[in-house]
DSSP file (Angstrom, degrees, kcal/mol; ACC not computed):
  #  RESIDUE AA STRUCTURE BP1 BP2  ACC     N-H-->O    O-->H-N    N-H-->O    O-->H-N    TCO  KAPPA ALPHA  PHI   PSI    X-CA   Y-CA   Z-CA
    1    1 A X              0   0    0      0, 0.0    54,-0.1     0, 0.0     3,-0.1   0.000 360.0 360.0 360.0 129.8  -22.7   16.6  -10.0
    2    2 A X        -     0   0    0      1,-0.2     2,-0.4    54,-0.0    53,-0.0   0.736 360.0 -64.8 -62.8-136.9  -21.0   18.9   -7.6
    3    3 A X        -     0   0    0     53,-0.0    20,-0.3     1,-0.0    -1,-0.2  -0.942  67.6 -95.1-100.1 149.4  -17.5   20.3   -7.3
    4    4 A X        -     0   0    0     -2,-0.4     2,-0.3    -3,-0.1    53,-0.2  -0.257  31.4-124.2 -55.0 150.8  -14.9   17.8   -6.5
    5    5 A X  E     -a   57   0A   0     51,-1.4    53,-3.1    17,-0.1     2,-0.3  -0.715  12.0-141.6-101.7 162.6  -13.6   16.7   -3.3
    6    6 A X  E     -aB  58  21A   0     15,-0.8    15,-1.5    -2,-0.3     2,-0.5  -0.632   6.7-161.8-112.2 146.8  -10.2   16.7   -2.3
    7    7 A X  E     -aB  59  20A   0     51,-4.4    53,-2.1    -2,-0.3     2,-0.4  -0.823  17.7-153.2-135.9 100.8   -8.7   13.8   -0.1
    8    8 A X  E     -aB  60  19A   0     11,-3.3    11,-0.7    -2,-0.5     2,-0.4  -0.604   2.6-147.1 -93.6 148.6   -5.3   14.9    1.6
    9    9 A X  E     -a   61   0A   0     51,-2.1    53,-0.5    -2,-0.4    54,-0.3  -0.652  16.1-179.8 -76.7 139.2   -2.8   12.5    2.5
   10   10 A X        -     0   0    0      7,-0.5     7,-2.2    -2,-0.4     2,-0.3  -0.746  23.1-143.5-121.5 135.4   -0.3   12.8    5.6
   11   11 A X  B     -E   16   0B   0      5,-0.3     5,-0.2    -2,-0.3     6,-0.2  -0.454  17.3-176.2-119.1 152.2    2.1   10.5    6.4
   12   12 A X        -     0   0    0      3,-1.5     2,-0.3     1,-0.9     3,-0.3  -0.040  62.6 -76.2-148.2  33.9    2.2   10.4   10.4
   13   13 A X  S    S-     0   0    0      2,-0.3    -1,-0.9     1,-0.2     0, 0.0  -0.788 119.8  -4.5  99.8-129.2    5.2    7.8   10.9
   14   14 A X  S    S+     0   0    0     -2,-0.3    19,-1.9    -3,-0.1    -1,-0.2   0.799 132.1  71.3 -69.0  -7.5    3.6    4.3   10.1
   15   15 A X        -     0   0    0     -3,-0.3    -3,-1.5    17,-0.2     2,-0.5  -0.502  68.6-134.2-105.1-171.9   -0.1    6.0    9.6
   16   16 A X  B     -E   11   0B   0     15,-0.4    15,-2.3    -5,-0.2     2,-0.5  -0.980   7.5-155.6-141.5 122.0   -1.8    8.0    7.4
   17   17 A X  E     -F   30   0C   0     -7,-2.2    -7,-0.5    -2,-0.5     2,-0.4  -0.909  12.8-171.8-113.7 144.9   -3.9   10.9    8.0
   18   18 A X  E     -F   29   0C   0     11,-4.3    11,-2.3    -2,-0.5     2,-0.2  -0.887  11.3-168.9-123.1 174.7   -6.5   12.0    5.6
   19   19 A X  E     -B    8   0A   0    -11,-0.7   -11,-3.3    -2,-0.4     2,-0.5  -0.942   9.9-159.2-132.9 101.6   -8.7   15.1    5.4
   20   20 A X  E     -B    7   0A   0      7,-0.3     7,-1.9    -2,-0.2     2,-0.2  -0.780  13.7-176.2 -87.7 124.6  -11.5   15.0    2.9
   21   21 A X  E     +BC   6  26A   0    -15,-1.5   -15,-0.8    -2,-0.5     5,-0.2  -0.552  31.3  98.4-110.3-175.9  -12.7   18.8    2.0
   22   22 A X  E >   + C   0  25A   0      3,-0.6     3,-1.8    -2,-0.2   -17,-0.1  -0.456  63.9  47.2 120.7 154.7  -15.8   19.5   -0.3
   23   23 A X  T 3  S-     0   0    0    -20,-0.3     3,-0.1     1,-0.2   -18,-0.1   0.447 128.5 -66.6  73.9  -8.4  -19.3   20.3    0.1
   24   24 A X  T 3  S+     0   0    0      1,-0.3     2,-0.3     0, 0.0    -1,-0.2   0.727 112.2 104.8  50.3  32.7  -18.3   23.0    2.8
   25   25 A X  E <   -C   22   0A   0     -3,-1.8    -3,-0.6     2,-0.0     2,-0.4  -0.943  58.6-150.2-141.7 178.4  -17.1   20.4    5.1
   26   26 A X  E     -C   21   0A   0     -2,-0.3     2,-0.2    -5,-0.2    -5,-0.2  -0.976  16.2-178.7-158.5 104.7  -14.0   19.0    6.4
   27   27 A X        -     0   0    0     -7,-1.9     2,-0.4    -2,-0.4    -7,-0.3  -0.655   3.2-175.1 -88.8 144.3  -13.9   15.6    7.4
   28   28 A X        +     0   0    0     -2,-0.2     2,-0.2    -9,-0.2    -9,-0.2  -0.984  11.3 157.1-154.8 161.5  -10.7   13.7    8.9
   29   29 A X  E     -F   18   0C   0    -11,-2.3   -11,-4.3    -2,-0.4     2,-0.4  -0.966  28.3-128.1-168.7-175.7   -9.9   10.3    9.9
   30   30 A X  E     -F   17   0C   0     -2,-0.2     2,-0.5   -13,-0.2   -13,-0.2  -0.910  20.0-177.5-153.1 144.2   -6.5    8.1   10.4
   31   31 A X        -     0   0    0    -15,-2.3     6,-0.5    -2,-0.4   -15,-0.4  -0.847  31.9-116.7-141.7 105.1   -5.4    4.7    9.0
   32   32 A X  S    S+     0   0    0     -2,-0.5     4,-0.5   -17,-0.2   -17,-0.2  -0.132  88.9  10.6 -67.4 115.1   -2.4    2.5    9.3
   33   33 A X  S  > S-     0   0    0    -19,-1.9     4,-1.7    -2,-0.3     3,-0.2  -0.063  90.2 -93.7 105.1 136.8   -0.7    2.2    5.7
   34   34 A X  T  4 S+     0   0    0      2,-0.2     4,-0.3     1,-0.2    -1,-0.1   0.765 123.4  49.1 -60.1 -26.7   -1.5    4.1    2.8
   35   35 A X  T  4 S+     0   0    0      2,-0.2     4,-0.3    -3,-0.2    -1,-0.2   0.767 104.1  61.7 -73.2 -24.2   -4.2    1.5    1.3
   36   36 A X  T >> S+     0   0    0     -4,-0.5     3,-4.6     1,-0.3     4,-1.0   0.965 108.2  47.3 -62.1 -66.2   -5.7    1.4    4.6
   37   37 A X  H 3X S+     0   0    0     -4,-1.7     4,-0.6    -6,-0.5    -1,-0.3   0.253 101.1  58.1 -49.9  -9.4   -6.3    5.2    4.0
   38   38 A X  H 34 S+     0   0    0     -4,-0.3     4,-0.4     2,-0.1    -1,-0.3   0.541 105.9  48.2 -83.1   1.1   -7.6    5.2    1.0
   39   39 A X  H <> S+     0   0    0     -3,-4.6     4,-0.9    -4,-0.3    -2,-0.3   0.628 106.5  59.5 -98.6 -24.3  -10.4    3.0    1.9
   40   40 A X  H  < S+     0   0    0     -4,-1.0    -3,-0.1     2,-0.2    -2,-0.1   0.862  98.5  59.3 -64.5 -44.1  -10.8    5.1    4.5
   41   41 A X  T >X S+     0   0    0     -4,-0.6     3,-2.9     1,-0.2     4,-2.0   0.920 103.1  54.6 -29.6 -60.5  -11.3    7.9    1.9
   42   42 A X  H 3> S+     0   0    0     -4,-0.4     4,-1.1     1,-0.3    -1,-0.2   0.805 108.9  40.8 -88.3 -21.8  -14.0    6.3    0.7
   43   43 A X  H 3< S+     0   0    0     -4,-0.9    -1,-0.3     2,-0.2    -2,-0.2   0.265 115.6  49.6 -93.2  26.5  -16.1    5.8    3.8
   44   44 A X  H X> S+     0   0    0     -3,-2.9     3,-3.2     3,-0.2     4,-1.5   0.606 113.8  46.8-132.0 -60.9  -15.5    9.3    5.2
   45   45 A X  H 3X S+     0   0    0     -4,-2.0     4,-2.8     1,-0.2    -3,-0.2   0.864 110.3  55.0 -53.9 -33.7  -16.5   10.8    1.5
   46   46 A X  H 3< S+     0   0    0     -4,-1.1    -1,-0.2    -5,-0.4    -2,-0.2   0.739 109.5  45.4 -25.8 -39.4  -19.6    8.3    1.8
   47   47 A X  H X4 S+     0   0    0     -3,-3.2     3,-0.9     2,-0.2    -2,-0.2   0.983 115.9  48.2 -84.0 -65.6  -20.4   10.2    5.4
   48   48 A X  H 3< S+     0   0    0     -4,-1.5    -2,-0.2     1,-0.3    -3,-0.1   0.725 124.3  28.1 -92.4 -29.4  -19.8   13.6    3.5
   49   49 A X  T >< S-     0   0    0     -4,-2.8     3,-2.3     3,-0.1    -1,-0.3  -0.212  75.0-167.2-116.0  56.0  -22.3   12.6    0.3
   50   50 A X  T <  S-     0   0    0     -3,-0.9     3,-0.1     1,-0.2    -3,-0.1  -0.256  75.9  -4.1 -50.2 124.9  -24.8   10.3    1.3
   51   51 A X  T 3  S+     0   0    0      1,-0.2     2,-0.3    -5,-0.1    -1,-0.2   0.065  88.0 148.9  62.5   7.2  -26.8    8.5   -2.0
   52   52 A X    <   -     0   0    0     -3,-2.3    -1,-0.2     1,-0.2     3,-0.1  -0.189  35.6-160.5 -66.0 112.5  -24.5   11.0   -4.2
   53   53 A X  S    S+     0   0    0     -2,-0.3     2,-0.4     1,-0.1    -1,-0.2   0.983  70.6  23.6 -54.5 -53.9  -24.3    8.4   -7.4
   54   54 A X  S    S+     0   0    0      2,-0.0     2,-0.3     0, 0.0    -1,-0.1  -0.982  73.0 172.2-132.1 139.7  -21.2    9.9   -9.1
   55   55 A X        -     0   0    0     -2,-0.4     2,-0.7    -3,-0.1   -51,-0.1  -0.963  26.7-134.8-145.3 146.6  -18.8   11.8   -7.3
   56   56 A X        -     0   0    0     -2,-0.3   -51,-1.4   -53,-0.2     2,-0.5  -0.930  24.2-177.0-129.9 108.6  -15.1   13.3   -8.3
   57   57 A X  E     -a    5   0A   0     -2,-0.7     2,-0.9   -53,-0.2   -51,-0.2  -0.910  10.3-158.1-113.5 123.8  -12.6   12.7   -5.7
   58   58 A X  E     -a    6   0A   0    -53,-3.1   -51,-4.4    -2,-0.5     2,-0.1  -0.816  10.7-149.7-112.0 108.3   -9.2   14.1   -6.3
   59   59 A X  E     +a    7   0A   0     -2,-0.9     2,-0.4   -53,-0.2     9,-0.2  -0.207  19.7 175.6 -22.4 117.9   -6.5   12.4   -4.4
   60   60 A X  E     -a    8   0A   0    -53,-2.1   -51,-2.1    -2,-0.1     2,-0.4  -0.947  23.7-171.0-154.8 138.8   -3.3   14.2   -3.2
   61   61 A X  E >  S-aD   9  64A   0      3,-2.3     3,-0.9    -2,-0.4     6,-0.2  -0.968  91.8  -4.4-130.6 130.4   -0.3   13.7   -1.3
   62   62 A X  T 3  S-     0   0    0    -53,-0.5    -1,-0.1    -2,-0.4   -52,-0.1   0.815 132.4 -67.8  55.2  47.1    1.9   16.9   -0.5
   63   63 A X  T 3  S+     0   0    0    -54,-0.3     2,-0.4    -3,-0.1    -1,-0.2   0.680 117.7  97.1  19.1  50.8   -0.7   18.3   -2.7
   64   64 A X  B <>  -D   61   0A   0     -3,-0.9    -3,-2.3     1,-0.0     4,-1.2  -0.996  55.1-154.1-143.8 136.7    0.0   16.6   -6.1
   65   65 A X  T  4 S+     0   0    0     -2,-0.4    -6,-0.1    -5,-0.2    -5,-0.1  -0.220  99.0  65.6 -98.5  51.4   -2.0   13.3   -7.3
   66   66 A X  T  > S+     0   0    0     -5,-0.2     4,-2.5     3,-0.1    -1,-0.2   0.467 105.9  45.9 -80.8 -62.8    0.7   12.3   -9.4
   67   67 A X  H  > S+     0   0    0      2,-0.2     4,-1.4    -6,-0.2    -2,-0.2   0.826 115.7  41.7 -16.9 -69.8    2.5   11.9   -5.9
   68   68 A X  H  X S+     0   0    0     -4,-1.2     4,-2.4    -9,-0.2     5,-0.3   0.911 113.8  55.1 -73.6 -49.3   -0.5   10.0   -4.1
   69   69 A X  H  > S+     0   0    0      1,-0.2     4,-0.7     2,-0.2    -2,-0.2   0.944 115.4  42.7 -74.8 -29.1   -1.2    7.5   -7.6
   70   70 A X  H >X S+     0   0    0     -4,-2.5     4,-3.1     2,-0.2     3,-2.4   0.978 115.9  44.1 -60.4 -61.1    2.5    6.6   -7.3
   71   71 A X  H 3X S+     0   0    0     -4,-1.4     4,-1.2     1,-0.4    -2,-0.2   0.802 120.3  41.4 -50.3 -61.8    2.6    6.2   -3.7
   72   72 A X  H 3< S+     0   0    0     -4,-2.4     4,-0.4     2,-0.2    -1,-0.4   0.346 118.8  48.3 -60.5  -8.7   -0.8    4.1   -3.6
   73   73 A X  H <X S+     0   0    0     -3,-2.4     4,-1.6    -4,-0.7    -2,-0.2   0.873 105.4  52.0-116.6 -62.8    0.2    2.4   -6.5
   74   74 A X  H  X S+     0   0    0     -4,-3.1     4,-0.9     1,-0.2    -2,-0.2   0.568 117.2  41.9 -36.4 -38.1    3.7    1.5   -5.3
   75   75 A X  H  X S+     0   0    0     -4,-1.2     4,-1.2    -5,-0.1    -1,-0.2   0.849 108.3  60.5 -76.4 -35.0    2.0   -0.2   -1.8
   76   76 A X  H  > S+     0   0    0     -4,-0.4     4,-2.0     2,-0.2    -2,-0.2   0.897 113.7  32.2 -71.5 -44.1   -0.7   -1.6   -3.9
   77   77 A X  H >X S+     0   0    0     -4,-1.6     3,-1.3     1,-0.2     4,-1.2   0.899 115.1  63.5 -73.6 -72.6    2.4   -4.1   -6.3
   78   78 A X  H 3< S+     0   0    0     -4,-0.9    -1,-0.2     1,-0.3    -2,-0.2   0.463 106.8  32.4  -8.0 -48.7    4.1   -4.2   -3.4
   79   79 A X  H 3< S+     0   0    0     -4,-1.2    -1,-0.3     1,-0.1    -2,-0.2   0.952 114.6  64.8 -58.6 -56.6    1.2   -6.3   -1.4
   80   80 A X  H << S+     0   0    0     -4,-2.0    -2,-0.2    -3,-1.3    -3,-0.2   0.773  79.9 100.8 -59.2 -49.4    0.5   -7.9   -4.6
   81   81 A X     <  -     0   0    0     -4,-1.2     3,-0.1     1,-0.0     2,-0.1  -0.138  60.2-151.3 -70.5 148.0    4.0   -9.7   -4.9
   82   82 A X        -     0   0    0      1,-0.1     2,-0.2     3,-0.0     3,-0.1  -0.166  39.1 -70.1 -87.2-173.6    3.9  -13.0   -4.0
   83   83 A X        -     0   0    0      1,-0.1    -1,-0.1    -2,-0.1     0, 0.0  -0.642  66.2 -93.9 -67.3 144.6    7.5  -14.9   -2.4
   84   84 A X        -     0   0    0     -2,-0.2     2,-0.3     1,-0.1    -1,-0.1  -0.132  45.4-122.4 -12.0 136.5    9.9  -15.2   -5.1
   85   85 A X        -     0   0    0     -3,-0.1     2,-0.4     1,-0.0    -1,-0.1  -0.686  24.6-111.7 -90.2 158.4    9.5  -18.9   -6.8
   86   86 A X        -     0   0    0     -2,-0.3     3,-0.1     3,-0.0    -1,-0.0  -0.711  42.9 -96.9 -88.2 126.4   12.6  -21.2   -6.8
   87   87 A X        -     0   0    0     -2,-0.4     2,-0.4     1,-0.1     0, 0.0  -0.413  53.5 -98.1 -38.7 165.8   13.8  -21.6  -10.5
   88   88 A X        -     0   0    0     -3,-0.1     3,-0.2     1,-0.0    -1,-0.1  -0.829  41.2-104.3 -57.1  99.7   12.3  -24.8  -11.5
   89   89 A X        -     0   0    0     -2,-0.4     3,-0.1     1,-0.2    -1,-0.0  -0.163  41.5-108.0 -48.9 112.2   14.9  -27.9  -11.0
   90   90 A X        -     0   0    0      1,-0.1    -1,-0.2     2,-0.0     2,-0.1   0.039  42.9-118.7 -56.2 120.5   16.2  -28.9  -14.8
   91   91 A X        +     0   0    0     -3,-0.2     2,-0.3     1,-0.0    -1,-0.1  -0.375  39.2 175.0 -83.1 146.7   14.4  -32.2  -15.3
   92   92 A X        -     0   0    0     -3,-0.1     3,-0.1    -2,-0.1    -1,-0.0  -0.950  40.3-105.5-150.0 127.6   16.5  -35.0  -15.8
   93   93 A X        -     0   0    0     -2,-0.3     3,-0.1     1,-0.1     2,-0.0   0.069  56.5 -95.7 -54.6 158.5   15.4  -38.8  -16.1
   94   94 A X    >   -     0   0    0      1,-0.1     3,-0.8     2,-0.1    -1,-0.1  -0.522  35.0-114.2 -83.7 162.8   16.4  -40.4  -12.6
   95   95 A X  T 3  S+     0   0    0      1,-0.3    -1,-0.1    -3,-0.1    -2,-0.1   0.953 115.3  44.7 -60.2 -55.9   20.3  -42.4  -12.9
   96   96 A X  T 3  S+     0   0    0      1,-0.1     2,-0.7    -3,-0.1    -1,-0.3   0.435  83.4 115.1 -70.5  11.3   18.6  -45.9  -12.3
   97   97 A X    <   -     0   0    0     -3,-0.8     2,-0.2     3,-0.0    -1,-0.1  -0.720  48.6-163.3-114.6  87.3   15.7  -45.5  -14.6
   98   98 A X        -     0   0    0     -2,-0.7    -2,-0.0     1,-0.1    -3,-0.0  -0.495  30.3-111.0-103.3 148.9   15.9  -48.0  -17.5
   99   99 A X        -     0   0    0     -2,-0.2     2,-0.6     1,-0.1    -1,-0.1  -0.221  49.4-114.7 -75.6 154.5   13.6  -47.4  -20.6
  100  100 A X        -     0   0    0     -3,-0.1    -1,-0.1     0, 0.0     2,-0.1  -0.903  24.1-106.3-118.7 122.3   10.9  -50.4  -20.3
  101  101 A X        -     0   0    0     -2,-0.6     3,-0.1     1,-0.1    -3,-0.0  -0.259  27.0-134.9 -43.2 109.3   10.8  -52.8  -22.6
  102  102 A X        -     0   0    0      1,-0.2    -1,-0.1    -2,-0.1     3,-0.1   0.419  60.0 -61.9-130.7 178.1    7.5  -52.6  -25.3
  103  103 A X        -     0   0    0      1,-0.1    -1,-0.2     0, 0.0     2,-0.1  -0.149  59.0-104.7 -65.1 146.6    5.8  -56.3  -25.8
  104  104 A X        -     0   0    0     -3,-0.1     2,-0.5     1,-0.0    -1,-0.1  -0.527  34.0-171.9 -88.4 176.6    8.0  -59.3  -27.3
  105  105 A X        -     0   0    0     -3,-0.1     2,-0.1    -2,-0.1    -1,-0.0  -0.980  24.8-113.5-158.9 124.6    7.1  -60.0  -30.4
  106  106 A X        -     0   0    0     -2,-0.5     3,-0.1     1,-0.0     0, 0.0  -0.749  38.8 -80.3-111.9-168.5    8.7  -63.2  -31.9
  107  107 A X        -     0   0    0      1,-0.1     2,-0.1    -2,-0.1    -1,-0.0  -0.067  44.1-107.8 -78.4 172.2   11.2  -63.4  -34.6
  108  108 A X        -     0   0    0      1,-0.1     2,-0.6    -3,-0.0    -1,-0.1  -0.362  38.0-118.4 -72.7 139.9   10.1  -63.3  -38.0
  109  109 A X        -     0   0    0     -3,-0.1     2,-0.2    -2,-0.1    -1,-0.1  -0.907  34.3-133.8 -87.5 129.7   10.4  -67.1  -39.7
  110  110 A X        -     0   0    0     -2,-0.6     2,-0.4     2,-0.0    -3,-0.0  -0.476  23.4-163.1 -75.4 150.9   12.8  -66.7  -42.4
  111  111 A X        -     0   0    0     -2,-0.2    -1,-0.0     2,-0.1    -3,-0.0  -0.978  27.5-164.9-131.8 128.8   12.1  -68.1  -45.2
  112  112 A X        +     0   0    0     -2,-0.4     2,-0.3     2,-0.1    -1,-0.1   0.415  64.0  94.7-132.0  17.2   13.9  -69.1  -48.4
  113  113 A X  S    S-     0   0    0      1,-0.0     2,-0.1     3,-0.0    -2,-0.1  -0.819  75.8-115.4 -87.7 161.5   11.0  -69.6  -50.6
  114  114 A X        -     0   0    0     -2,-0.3     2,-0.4     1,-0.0    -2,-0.1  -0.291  16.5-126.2 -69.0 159.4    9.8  -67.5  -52.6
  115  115 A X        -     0   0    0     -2,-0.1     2,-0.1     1,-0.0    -1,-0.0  -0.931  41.9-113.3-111.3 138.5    6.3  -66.0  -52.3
  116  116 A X        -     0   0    0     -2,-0.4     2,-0.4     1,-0.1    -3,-0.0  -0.279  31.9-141.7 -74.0 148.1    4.8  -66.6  -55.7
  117  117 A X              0   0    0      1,-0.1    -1,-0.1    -2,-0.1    -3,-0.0  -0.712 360.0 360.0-104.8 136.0    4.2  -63.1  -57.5
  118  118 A X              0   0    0     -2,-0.4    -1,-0.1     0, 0.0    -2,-0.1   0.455 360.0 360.0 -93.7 360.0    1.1  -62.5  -59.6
């Protein structure tokens, strides 16, 4: 495994320029949105290590990746949220809605014997 390469970040009004160094080259390429540009990252260090298995890319914007992992992180929920949901309407049986009546049964025959007891 080599030394790591560094991928800087630039802001360039709504695009993003990055510069990947490493290897003794200097790569650069340009991306609308910070997510575009980090995917862009990833094909331009691809160009710079071709079949390299494991590779250590350190991220930076204004040279700190604390900086860049917010920033990427922050577009990344950002996509991610969906519309706001509408509270859920408190259910409430409809005004006209009368309970329906179970099977009729008929009445019990009263009786005034006794039932003989063992």
């Amino acid at each position: 495994m080599g030394d790591p390469i560094e991928a800087n970040y630039v802001p360039d009004g709504d695009d993003w320029t990055v510069t990947i160094t490493g290897r003794g080259r200097q790569l650069s390429g340009k991306a609308p949105g910070i997510i575009a540009a980090r995917d862009r990252t990833d094909q331009l260090v691809e160009e710079l290590t071709p079949g390299e298995e494991h590779r250590t890319v350190v991220h930076l914007l204004n040279g700190d990746a604390l900086e860049f992992t917010t920033a990427y992180l922050t577009a990344r929920m950002a996509k991610a949220e969906p519309a706001s949901p509408q509270p859920p309407a408190p259910a409430e049986p409809p005004a006209t809605a009368k309970p329906t009546p179970g099977p009729r049964r008929p009445p019990a025959a009263e009786s005034s014997e006794e039932l003989p007891t063992s």
